[in-house]
N, C-alpha and C positions, 0 to 999 in steps of 0.2 A: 201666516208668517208676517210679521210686523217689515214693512221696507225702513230701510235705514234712509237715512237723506243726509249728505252732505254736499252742504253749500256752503258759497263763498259767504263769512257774513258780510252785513251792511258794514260800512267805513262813513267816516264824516264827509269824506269828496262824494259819495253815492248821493249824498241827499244835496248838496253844491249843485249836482247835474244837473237834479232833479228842479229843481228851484229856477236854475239858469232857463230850462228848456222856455219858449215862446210861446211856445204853443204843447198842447193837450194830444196825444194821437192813442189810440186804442191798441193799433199793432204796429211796431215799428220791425220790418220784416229784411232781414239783411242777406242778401243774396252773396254768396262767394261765388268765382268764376262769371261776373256778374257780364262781363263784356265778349265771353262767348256766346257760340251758340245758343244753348240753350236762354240764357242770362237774357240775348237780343228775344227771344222767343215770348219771355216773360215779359219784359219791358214792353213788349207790343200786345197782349193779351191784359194784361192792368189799366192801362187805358180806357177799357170797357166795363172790367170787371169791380177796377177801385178808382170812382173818380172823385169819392168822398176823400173831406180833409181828413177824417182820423185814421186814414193809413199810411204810412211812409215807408217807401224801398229803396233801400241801400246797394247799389251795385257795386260789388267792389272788383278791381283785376289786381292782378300780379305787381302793375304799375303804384298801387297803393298799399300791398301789404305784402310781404313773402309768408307765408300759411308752413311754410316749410320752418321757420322760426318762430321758433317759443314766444319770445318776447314781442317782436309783430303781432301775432295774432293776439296777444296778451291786451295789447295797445290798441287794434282794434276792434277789441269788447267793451274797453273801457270811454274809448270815445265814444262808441255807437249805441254800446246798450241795448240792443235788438232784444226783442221778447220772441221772436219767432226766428228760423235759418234756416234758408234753401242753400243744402250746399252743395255746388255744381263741381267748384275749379277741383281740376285732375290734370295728372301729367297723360295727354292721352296722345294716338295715333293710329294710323290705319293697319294692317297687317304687317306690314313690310317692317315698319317703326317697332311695330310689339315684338317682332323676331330679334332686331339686332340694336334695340338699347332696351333689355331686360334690366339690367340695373336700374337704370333709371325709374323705368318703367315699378315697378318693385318700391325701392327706396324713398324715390319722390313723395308716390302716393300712400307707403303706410304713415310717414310724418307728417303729411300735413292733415290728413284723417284724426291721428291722432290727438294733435293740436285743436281741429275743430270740435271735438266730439268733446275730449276734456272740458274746453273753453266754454260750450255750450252747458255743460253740467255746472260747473263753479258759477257760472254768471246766471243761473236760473233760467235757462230758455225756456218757453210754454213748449213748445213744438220746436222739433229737428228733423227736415225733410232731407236723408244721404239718400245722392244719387249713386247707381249701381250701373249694371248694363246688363244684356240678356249672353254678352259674351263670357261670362263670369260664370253662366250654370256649366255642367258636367259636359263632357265631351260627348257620351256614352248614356245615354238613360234607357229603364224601360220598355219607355212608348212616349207616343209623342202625342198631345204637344207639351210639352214642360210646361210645369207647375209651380208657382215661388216655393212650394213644399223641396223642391227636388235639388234646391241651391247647392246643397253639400252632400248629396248621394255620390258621386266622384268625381276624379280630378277632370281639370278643365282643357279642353286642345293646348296641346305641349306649342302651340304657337303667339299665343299669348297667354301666358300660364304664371306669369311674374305679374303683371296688370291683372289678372284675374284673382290671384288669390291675395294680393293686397286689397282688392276689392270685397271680395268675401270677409276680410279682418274688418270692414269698416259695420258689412250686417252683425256678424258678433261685437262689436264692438257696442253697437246701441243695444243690442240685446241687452250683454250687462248691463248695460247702464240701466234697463227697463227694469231686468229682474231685481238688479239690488237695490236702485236707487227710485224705481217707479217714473223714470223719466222718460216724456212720450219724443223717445227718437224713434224714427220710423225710417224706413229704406223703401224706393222707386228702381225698379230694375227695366228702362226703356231698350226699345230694339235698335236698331239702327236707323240713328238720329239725319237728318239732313234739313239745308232750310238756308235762309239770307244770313250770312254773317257765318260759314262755316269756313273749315280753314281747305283751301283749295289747292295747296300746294302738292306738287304733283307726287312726291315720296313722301308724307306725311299726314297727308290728308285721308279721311275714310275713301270708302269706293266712291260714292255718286259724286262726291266734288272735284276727286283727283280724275274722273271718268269726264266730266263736265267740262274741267280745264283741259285733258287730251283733246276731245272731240276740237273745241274752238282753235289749239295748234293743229291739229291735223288738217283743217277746214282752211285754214289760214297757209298753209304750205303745199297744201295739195297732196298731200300724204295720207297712206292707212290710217284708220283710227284705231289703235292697238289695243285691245283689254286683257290685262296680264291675268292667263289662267282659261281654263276650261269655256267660261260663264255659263257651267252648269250648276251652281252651288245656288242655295233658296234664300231669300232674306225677304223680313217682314220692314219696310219702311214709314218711317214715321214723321212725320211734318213737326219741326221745331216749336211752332206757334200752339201742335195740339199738345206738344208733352207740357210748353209753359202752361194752356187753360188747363190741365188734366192735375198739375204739380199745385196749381193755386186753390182748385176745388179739394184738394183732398187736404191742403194748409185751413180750412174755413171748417172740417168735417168735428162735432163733435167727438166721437172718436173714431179712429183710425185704425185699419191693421196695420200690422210691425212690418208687413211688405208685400207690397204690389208690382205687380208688372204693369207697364204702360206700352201698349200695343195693339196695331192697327189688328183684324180679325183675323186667324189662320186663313181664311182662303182671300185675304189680299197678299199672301206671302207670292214671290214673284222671282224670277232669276236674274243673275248677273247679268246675262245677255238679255231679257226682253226689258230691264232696267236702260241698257247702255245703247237699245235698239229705240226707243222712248227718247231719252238722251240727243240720239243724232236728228231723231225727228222733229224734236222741237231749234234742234239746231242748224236745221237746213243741211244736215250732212248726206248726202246721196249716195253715197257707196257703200257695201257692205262692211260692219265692221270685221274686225281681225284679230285672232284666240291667240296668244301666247304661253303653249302650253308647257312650256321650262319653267314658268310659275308657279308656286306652289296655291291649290287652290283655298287654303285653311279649311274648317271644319264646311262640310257639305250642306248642311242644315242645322238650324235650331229651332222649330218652328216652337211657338211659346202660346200661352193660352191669355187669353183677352178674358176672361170670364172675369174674374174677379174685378179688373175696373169696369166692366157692363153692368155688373151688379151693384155698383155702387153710384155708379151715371148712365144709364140705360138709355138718354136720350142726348147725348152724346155724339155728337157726327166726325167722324175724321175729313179730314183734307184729302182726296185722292191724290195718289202718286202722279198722277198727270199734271194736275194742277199747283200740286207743292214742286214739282219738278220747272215749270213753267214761270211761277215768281222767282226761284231760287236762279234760276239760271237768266231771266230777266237783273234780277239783282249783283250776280257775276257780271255780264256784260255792263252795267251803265259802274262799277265801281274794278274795273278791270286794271288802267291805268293810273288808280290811286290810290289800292288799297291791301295790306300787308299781308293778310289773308291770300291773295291771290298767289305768292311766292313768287313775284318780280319784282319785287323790292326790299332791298333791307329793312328787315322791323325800325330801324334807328333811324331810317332816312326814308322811311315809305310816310305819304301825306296819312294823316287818319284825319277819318271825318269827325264831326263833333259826336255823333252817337255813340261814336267809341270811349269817350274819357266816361270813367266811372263815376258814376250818381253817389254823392254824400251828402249828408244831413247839411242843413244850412248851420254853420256853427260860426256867426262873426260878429259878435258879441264880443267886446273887449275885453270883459272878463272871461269870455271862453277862452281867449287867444291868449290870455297873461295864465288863466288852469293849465292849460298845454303846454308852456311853455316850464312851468311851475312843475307839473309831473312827467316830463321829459328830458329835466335835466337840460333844457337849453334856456337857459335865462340870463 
């Protein structure tokens, strides 16, 4: 079967860019969601892995584009022209959040999906890295441990089942685009992410950072340290720093399957309680923690299989939960009283450090600045 391809054609400003740019780079690799988690994960693993001049990364946040609007994300394809996209930013949140803003949760992420995955096809990207999560497979499989085969065998915990299956439109999404158009978008489905720069706010945040931030009020008032729900329920944790090295190896792969799961081995899979018991120990907390069992505890397990990224990076080391737990919550503490993540301060009015503002191409060039202004309508 012959694939069709349609592309954006070239324009007379394409070859302007091209001309302007200063310099020569091989992969200019644009990261969405660039000043989260993950985003800081990879920014700290490039370091090592590109410290040649012909790669450039683009981090971008929210602060720089809305991904939710057509025209935004339009505007920055044409400024950046990325040949490769890691794309992270998602409207996300931990349990609590996925129960009671389904809309959002839903709506947010099928549009700005949409917007990247399009954007990415018209502008020719080489490579499309969609990120997924392992909470997106089926409630119900079976046997365990899940397989990226088993994505859409059945529906997913009715507790986050609006994020889940927005998430699921983004693997079909690159699929078409694979089948009809032969374009290598590929999908990462990580387990449960934690690490420096996570959002620790105590209703919004996933488990180990909203667990992280309790522990330190509870330690601080002299109070239980309450973990909402059984902490019987299993989860595989995954160090922020390995998904970036694991995300950047498989950008570099001549080719690629259309979806991997990124996760630490089934028997480091661990519980909520010996997670949050880990937690007080590194935080000098001495007293037993405390089950809140009026909580709902969401889906009990999803233990997921690591095969497929072992075979593809077989020597490969993870971060133990010890030690990813240990810089994460070192990093909580010294960015405690300055930084918006924390959820003691208003986004608007919380200090950010400089690692937060998102990384863009160096563009100041007068006649870069008079094209922009020239194709933006502000002149």
């Amino acid at each position: 079967m012959r694939i069709k391809k349609r592309k954006r054609k070239m324009e007379w400003w394409d070859i302007l860019f091209l001309l302007d740019n200063n310099k020569m780079v091989k992969d200019r690799i644009l990261i969405t969601g660039g000043t989260g988690l993950v985003g800081h994960g990879i920014r700290a693993v490039s370091h090592y892995n590109y410290s040649s001049s012909d790669t450039e990364f683009i981090f971008i946040s929210s602060r720089d584009y809305d991904l939710t609007n057509a025209e935004d994300v339009q505007r920055m394809f044409e400024e950046h022209r990325p040949n490769k996209i890691i794309h992270l930013a998602a409207c996300v949140g931990g349990l609590f959040k996925n129960m009671s803003q389904k809309v959002d949760m839903l709506e947010k992420n099928l549009i700005m999906n949409f917007n990247i995955v399009r954007g990415a096809h018209d502008f020719g990207v080489k490579r499309l890295i969609a990120c997924l999560s392992t909470c997106v497979f089926p409630n119900h499989v079976p046997s365990y441990p899940i397989t990226e085969e088993m994505l859409h065998e059945g529906p997913p915990h009715s507790s986050n089942d609006a994020y889940a299956y927005a998430k699921r439109m983004l693997e079909v999404h690159c699929r078409a685009y694979r089948e009809t158009f032969g374009d290598d978008f590929i999908c990462v489905s990580p387990t449960n992410i934690y690490g420096p720069h996570d959002n620790f706010d105590l209703e919004e945040g996933h488990v180990l950072p909203s667990l992280i931030h309790k522990c330190r009020l509870a330690k601080q008032a002299g109070k239980p340290f309450v973990v909402r729900g059984s902490g019987t329920p299993l989860r595989q944790f995954i160090y922020s720093q390995d998904v970036g090295a694991l995300i950047l190896r498989l950008l570099e792969l001549e080719t690629c399957p259309p979806h991997v799961i990124l996760s630490v081995p089934e028997s480091h899979e661990v519980s909520i309680r010996h997670a949050g018991e880990l937690i007080a120990r590194e935080m000098d907390y001495e007293n037993a923690l405390t089950f809140d069992a009026s909580y709902s505890d969401g889906q009990h397990k999803k233990t997921v299989s690591s095969t497929k990224i072992m075979e593809l990076f077989p020597d490969f080391q993870f971060t133990s939960l010890e030690e990813g737990l240990t810089q994460t919550i070192r990093w909580f503490n010294d960015h405690y009283n300055s930084d918006a993540r924390i959820g003691n301060l208003p986004e608007e009015t919380a200090e950010i450090s400089p690692e937060h503002s998102a990384t863009t191409m160096p563009r100041t060039s007068s006649f870069w600045k008079q094209w922009t202004q020239w194709m933006t309508g502000n002149r």
